[in-house]
C-alpha positions as CSV (number, residue, x, y, z in Angstrom):
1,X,56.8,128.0,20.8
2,X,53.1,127.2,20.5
3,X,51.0,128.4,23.1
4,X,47.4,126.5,23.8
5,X,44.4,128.1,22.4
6,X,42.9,128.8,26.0
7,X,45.9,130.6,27.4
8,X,46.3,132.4,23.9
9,X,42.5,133.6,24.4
10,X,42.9,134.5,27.9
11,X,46.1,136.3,27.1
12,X,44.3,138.6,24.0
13,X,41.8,139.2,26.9
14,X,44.3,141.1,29.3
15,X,45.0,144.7,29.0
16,X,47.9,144.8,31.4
17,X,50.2,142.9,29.2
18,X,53.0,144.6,27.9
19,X,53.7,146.1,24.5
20,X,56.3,143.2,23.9
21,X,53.4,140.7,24.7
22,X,50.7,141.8,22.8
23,X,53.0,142.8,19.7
24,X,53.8,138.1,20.2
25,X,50.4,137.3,20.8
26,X,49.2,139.8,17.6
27,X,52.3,138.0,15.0
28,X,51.5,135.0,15.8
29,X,50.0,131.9,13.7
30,X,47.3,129.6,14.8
31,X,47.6,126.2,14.0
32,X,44.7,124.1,14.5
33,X,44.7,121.3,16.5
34,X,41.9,118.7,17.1
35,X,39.3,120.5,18.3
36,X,41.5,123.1,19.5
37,X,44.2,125.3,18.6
38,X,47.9,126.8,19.5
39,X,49.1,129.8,18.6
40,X,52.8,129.3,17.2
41,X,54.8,132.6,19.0
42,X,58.0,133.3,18.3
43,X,59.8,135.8,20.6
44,X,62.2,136.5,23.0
45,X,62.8,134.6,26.5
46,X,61.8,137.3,28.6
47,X,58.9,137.7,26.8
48,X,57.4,134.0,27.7
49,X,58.4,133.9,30.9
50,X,55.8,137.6,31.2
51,X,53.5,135.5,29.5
52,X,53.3,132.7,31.4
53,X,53.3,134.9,34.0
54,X,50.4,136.6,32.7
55,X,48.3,133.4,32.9
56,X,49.3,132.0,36.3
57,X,45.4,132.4,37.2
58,X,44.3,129.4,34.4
59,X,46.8,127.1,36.7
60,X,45.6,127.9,39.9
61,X,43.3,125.3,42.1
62,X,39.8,127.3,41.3
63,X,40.4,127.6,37.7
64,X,38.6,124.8,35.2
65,X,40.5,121.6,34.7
66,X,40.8,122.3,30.9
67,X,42.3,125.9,32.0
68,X,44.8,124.2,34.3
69,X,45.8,121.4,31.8
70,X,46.5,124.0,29.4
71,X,48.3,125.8,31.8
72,X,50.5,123.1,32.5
73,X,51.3,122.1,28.8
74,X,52.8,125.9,28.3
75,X,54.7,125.6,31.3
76,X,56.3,122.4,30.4
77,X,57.2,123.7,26.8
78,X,58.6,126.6,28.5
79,X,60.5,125.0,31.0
80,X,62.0,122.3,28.3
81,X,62.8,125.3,26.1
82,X,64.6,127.0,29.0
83,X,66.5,123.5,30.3
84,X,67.6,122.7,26.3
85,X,69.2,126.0,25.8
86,X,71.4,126.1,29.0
87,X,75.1,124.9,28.8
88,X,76.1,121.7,30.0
């Protein structure tokens, strides 16, 4: 799953993350996109839900419209991740 570049760099700039997290955020592979990037993560459920998690602060009301945009983009992946994977 590809994370946007501005909750990738506000991720690598949190200490409280887990080991699982930062051991993600360290493998993965940025892909350049536009003028930004993504990092393309590959790890286990749990571990981009804590993520996510992690970031909630980029999609809060106070936080820069870029930051909440990009906040929002990751949570829809997630969430379309999550919804493709369940039985029907």
């Amino acid at each position: 799953m590809e994370i946007p570049g501005k909750i990738a760099d506000h991720l690598n700039d949190l200490p409280e993350l887990g080991e699982a997290e930062q051991h993600a955020l360290r493998r993965g592979r940025t892909v350049h996109r536009g003028q930004g990037y993504s990092l393309h993560v590959t790890a286990q459920p749990d571990v981009y839900q804590a993520l996510l998690a992690a970031a909630a602060e980029l999609g809060a009301d106070g936080a820069p419209l870029a930051a909440r945009k990009a906040y929002r983009i990751y949570s829809d992946r997630l969430n379309n991740a999550v919804a493709s994977t369940l039985p029907v």
